[in-house]
C-alpha positions as a Markdown table, in Angstrom:
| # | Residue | x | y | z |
|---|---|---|---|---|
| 1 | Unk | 98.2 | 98.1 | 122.7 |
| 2 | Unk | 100.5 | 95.5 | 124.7 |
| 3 | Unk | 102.3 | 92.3 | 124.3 |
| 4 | Unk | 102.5 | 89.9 | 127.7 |
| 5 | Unk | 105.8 | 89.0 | 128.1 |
| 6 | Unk | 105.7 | 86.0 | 130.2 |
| 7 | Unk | 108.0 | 83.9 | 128.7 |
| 8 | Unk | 107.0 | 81.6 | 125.7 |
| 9 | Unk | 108.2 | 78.5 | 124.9 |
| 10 | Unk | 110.8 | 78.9 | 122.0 |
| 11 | Unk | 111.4 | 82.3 | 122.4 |
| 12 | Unk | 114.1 | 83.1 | 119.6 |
| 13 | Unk | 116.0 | 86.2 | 120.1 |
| 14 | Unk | 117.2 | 85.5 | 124.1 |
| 15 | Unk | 120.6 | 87.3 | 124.1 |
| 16 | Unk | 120.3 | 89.2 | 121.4 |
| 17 | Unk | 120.3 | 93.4 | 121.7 |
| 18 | Unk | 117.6 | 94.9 | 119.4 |
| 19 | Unk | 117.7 | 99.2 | 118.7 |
| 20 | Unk | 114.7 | 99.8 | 117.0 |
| 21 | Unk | 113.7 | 103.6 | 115.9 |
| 22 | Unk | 110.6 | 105.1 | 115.8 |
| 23 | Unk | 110.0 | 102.9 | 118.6 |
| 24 | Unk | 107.7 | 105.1 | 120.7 |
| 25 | Unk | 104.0 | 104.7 | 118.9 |
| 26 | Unk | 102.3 | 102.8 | 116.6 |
| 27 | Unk | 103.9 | 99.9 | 114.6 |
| 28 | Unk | 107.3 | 100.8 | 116.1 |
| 29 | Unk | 105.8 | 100.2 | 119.5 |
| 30 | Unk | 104.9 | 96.8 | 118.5 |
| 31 | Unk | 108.1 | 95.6 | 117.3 |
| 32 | Unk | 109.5 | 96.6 | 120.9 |
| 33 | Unk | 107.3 | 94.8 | 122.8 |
| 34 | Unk | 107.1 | 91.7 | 120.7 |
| 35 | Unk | 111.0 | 91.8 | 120.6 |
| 36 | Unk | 111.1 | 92.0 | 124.4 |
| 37 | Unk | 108.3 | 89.1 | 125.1 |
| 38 | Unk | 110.7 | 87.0 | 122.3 |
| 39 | Unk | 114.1 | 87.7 | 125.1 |
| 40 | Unk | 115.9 | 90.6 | 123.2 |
| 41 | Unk | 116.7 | 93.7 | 125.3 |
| 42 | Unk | 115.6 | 96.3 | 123.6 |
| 43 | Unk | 116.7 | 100.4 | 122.4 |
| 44 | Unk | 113.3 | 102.2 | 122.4 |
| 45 | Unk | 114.7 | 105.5 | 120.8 |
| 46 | Unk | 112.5 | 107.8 | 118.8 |
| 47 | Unk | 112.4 | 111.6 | 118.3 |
| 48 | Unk | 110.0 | 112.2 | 121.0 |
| 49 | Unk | 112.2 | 111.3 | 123.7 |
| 50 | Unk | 109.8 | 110.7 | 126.7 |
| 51 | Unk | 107.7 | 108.8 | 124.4 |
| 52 | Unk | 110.4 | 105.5 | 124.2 |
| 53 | Unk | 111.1 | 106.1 | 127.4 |
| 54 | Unk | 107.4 | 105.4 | 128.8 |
| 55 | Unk | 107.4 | 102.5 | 126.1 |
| 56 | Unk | 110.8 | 100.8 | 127.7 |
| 57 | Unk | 109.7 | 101.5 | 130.7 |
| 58 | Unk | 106.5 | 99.5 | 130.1 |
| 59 | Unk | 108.5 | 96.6 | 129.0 |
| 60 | Unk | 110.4 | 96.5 | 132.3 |
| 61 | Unk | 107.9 | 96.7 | 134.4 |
| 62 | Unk | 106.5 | 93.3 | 132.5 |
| 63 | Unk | 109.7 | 91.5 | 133.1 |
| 64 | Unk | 111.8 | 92.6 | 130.0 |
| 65 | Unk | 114.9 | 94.5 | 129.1 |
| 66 | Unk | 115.1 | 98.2 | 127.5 |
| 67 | Unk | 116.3 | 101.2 | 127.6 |
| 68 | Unk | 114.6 | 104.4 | 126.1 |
| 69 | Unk | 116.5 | 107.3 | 124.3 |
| 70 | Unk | 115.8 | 110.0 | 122.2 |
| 71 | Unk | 117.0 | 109.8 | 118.7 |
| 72 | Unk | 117.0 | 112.0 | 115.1 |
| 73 | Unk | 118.1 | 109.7 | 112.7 |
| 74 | Unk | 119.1 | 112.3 | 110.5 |
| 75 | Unk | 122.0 | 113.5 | 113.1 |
| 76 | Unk | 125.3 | 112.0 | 112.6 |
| 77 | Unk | 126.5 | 113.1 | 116.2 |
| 78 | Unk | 122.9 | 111.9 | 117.7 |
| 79 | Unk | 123.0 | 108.1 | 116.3 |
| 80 | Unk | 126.9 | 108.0 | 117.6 |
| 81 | Unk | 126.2 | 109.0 | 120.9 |
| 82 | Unk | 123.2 | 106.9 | 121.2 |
| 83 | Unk | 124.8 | 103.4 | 119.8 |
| 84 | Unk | 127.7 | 104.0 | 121.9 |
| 85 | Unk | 125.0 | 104.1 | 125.0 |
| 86 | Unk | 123.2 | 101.1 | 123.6 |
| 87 | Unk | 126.6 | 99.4 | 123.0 |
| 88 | Unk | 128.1 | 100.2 | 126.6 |
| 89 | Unk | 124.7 | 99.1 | 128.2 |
| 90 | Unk | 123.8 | 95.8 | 126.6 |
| 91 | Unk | 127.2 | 94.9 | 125.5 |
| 92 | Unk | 126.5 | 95.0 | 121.4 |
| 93 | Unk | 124.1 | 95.6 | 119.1 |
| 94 | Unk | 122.8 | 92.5 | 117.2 |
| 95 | Unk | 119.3 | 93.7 | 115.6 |
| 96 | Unk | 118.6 | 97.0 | 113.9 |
| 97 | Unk | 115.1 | 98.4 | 112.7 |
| 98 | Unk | 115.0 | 100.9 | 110.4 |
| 99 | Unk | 111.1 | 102.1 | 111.1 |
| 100 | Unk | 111.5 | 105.7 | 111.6 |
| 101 | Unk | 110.0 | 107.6 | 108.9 |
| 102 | Unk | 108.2 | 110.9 | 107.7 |
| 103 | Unk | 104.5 | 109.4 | 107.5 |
| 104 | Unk | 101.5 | 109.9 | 110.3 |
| 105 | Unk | 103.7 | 110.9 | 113.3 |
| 106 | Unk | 106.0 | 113.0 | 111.6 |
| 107 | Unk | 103.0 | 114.3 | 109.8 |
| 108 | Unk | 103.3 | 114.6 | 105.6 |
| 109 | Unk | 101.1 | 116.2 | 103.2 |
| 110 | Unk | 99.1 | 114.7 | 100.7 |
| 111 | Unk | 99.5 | 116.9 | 97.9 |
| 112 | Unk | 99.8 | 116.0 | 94.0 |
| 113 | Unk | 103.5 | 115.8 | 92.7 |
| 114 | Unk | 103.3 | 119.2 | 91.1 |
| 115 | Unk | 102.1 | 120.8 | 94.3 |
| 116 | Unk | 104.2 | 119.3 | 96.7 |
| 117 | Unk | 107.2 | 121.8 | 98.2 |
| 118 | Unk | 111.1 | 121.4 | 97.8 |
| 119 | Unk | 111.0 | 121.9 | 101.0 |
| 120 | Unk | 108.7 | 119.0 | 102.3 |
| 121 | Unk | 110.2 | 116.1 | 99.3 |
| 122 | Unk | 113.7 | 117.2 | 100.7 |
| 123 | Unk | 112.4 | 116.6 | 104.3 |
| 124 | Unk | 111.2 | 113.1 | 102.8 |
| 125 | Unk | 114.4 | 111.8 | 101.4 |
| 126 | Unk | 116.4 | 113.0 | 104.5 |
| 127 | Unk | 114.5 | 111.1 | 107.1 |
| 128 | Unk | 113.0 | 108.2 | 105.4 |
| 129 | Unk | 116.4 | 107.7 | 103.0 |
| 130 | Unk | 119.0 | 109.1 | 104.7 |
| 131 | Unk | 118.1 | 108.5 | 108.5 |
| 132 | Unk | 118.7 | 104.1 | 107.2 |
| 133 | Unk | 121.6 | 105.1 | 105.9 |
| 134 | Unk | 123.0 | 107.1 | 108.8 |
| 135 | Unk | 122.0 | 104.4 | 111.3 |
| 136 | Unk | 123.4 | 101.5 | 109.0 |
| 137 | Unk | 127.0 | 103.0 | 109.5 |
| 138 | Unk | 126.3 | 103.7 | 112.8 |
| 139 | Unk | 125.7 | 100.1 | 113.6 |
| 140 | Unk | 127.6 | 98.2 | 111.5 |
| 141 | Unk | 130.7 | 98.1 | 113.0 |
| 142 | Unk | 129.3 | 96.9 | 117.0 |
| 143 | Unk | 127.6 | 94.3 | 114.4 |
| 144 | Unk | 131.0 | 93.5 | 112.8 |
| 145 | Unk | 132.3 | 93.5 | 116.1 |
| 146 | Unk | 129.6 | 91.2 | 117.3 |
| 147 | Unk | 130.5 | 88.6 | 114.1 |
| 148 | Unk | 127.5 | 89.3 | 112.8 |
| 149 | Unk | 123.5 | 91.1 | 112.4 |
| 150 | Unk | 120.1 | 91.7 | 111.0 |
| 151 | Unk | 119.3 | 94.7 | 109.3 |
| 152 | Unk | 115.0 | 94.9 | 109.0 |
| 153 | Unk | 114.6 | 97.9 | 106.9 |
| 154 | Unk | 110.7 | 99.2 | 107.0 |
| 155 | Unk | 109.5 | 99.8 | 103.2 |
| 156 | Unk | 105.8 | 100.3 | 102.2 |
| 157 | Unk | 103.3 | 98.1 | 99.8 |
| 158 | Unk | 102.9 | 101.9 | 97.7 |
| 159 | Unk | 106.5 | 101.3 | 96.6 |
| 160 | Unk | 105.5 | 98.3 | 94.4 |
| 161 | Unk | 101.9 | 100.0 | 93.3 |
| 162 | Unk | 102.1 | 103.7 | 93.5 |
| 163 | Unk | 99.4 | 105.9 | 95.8 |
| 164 | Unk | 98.4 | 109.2 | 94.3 |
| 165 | Unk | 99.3 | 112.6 | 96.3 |
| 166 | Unk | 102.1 | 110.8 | 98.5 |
| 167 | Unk | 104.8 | 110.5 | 95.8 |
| 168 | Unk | 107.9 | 111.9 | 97.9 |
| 169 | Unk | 107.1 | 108.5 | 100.9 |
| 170 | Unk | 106.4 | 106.0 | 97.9 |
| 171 | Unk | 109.5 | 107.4 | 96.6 |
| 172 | Unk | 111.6 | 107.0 | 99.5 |
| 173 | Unk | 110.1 | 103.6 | 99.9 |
| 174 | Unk | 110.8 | 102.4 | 96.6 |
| 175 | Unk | 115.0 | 103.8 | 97.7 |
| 176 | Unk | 114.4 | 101.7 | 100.6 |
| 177 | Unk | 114.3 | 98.3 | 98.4 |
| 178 | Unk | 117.5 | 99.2 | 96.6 |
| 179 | Unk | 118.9 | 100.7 | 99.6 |
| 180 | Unk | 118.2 | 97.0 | 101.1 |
| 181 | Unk | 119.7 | 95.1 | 98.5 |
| 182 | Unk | 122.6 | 97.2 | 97.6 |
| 183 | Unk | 123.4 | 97.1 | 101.7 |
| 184 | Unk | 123.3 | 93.1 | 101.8 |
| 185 | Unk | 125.3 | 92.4 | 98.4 |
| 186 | Unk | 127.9 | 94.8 | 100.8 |
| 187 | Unk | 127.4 | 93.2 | 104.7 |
| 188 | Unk | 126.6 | 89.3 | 103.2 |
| 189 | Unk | 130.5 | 88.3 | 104.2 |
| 190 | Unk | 130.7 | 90.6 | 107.4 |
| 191 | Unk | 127.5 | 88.1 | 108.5 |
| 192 | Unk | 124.6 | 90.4 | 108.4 |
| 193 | Unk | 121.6 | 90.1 | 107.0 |
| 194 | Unk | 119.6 | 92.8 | 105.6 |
| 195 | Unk | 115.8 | 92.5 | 104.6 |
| 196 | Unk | 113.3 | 94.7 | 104.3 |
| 197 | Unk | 109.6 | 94.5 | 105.0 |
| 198 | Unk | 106.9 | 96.3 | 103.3 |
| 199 | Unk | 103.4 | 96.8 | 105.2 |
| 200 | Unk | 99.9 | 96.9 | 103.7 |
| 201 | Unk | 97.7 | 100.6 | 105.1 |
| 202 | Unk | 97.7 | 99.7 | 108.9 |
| 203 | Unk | 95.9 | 100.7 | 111.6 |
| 204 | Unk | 98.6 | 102.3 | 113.7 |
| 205 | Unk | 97.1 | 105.0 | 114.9 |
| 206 | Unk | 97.1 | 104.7 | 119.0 |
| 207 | Unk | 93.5 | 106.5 | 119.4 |
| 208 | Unk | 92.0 | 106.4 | 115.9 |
| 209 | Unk | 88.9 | 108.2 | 115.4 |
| 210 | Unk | 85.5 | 107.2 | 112.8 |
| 211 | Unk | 87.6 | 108.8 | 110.3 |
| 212 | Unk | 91.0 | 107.3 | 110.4 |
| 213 | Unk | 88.8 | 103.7 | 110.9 |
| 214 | Unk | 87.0 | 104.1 | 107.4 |
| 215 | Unk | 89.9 | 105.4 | 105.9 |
| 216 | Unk | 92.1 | 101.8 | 106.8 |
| 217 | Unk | 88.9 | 100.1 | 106.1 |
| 218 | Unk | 89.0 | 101.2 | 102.6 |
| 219 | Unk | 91.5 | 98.9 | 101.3 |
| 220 | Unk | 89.9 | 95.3 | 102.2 |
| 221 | Unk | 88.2 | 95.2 | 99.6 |
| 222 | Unk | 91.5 | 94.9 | 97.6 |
| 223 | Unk | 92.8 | 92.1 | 99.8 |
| 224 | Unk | 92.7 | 88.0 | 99.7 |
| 225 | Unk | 92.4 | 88.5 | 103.4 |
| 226 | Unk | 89.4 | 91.1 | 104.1 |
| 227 | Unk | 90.0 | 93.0 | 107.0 |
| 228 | Unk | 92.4 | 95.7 | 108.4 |
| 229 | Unk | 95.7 | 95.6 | 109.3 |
| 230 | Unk | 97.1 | 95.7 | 112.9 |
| 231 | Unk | 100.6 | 96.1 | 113.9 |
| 232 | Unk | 100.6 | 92.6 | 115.8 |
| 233 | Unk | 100.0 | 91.3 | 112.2 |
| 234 | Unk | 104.1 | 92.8 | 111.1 |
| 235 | Unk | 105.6 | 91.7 | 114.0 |
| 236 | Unk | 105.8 | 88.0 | 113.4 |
| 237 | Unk | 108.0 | 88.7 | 110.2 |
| 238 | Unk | 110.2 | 91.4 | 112.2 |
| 239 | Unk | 111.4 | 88.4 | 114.3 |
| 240 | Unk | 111.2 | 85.6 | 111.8 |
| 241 | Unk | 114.1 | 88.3 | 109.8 |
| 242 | Unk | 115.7 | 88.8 | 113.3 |
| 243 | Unk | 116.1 | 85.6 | 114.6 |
| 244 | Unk | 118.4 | 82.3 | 113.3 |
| 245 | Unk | 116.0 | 81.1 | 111.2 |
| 246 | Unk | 116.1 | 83.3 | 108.5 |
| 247 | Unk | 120.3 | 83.1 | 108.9 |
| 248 | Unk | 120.2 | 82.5 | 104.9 |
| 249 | Unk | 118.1 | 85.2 | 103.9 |
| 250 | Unk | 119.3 | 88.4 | 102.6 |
| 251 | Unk | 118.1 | 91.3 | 100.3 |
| 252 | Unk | 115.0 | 90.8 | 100.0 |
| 253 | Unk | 111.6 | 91.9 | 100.9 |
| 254 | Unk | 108.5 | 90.4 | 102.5 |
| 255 | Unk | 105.7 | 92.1 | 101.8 |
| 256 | Unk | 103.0 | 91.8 | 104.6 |
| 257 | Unk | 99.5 | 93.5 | 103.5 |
| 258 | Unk | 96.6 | 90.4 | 103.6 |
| 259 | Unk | 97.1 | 89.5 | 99.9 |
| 260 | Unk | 96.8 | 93.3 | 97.9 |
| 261 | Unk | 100.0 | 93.1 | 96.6 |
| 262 | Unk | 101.5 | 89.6 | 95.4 |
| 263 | Unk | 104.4 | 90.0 | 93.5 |
């Protein structure tokens, strides 16, 4: 995976500081380097530390802005400490991604809703609910600050269909819509915008094996557009809900999955 980032005409978010989490692997990867090649300077953070780091480093080295940090989104003290970095840095924060979630990386089991443990659907809600939460009031006020933002919250296509054995992340996906709507009826007169996006199955996996391929192949059958998924196939709505032109959007969600789910 890799975005160029020689500069392309009509690049839409020069200026602008992005923090995006889970930014070290995978889809969250994807949104940094497409956000860098587009002129933001970027906040690689994600719980595996050298991980964003290697990623922002990356994007440097290809003529971009970012920085790398560590981050638990499900730490108060952590989120502070790293948006007043970010903030002292770039000067601001103008675009936060709420990808970070309890799915492949942060590894889940599939078990049926009567099997599943306190212990993991508590885990669930914490990262996946909570962590948004945490890092909305983290942000907000450099936003406010700022006169303004755009909140991309990461939801899932199971949230408006159901998946069997994974009811504590379609759960926490389907909070993630209300979460998104609630949070822009609230920030619509501060001047942020908050939007969510919710992916088909995708192919996100750095190194995927046989395995991992047929099991991402098994849902084109259900789509208008038959094949798999990519992460370069979200990223193109991430900045579309980043940039000016969706500056009259808010509170709602785009769902990007080839056609399974059209609602």
């Amino acid at each position: 995976m890799g975005t160029s980032l020689t500069p392309a005409e009509g690049q839409r978010l020069i200026g602008k500081v992005a923090l995006i989490t889970g930014g070290a692997h995978g889809i969250g990867r994807a949104y940094c380097e497409r956000f860098a090649a587009e002129g933001a300077r970027v906040a690689v953070t994600d719980l595996d530390a050298e991980g964003a780091t290697l990623v922002a480093k990356g994007i440097v080295a290809s003529g971009g802005e970012a920085i790398g940090l560590g981050l638990d989104v499900t730490d108060e003290m952590v989120i502070a400490a790293a948006v007043a970095e970010i903030d002292t840095k770039f000067g601001g924060i103008d675009i936060l991604i709420n990808n970070a979630a309890m799915f492949s990386v942060v590894a889940m089991s599939r078990d049926r809703f009567d099997e599943l443990s306190v212990a993991e659907w508590d885990k669930m809600m914490e990262v996946n609910v909570k962590g948004p939460w945490l890092m909305a009031r983290g942000v907000v006020p450099v936003m406010r600050r700022g006169g303004g933002g755009k909140i991309i919250n990461i939801s899932s296509g199971t949230a408006l269909k159901g998946t069997p054995t994974q009811i504590h992340y379609v759960t926490s996906k389907a909070a993630t819509l209300g979460f998104t709507k609630n949070l822009a009826r609230e920030l619509g007169r501060d001047g942020i915008c908050v939007n969510a996006i919710a992916p088909g199955s995708t192919l996100s996996e750095e190194e995927p094996d046989d395995a991992i391929i047929k099991m991402r192949s098994g849902n084109i059958p259900l789509r208008a557009i038959g094949r798999i998924e990519a992460p370069e196939d979200l990223v193109g709505t991430a900045v579309f809900l980043a940039s000016a032109d969706s500056d009259f959007v808010t509170g709602q969600t785009i769902v990007v999955d080839g056609g399974t789910v059209m609602h």
